[in-house]
C-alpha positions in Angstrom: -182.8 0.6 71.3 -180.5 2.8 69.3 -177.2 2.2 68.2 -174.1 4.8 67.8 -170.6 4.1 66.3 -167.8 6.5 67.2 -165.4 7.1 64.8 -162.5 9.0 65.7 -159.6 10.8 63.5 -157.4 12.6 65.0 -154.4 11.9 61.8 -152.9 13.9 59.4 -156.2 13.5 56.8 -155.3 10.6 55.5 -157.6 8.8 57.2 -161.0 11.5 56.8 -161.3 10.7 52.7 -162.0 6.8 53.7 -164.7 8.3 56.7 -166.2 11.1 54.8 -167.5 7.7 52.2 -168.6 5.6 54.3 -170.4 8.5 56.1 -171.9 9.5 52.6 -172.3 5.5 51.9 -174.2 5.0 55.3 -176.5 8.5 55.2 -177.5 6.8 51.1 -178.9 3.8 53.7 -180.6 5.6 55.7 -178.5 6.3 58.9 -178.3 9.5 61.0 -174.5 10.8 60.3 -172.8 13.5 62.5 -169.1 14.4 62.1 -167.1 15.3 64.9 -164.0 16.8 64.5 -161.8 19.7 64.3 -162.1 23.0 62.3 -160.5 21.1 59.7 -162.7 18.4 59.2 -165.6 21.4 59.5 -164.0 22.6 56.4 -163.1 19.0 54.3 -167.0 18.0 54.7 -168.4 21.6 54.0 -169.7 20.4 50.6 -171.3 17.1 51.5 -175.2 17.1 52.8 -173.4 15.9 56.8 -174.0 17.1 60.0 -170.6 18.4 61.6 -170.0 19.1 65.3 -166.4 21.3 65.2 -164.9 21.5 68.6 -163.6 24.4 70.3 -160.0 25.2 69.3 -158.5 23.9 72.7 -159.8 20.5 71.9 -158.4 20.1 68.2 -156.8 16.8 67.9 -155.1 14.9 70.2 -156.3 12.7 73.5 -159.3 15.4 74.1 -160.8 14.3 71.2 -161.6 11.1 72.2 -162.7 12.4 75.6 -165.1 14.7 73.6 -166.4 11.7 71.7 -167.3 9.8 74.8 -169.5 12.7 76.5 -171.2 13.3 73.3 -172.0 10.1 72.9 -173.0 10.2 76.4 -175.0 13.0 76.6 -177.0 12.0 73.4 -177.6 8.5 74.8 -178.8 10.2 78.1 -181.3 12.6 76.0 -182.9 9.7 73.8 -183.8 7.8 77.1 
């Protein structure tokens, strides 16, 4: 059965440094990564070798993002079944 962890940032960008490493340390193991974020993080992780979903501009930030993390985890569990 697979496994997904959701991590959400929705800060200042403090907090996507920290993320984009242990992305970068977890892809170096072996894992599937996928970003999801605003156009911002698009942009921060543009130079790594990760797979970024951007949302539309009337999600950036804020309580829709972790709405948009649910259904995409969602609708990813849903197609793997």
């Amino acid at each position: 059965m697979s496994q997904f962890l959701v991590v959400a940032t929705a800060g200042a960008g403090g907090d996507l440094q920290p993320l984009v490493a242990a992305a970068i340390a977890l892809k170096n193991r072996g894992h599937h990564i996928r970003l999801l974020g605003d156009a911002t993080v698009g942009r921060a992780v543009a130079a790594f070798v990760i797979e970024v979903r951007t949302l539309p501009p009337e999600l950036d930030l804020g309580p829709a993002l972790f709405c948009s993390c649910l259904i995409l985890v969602s609708s990813e569990h849903n197609e793997r079944m």
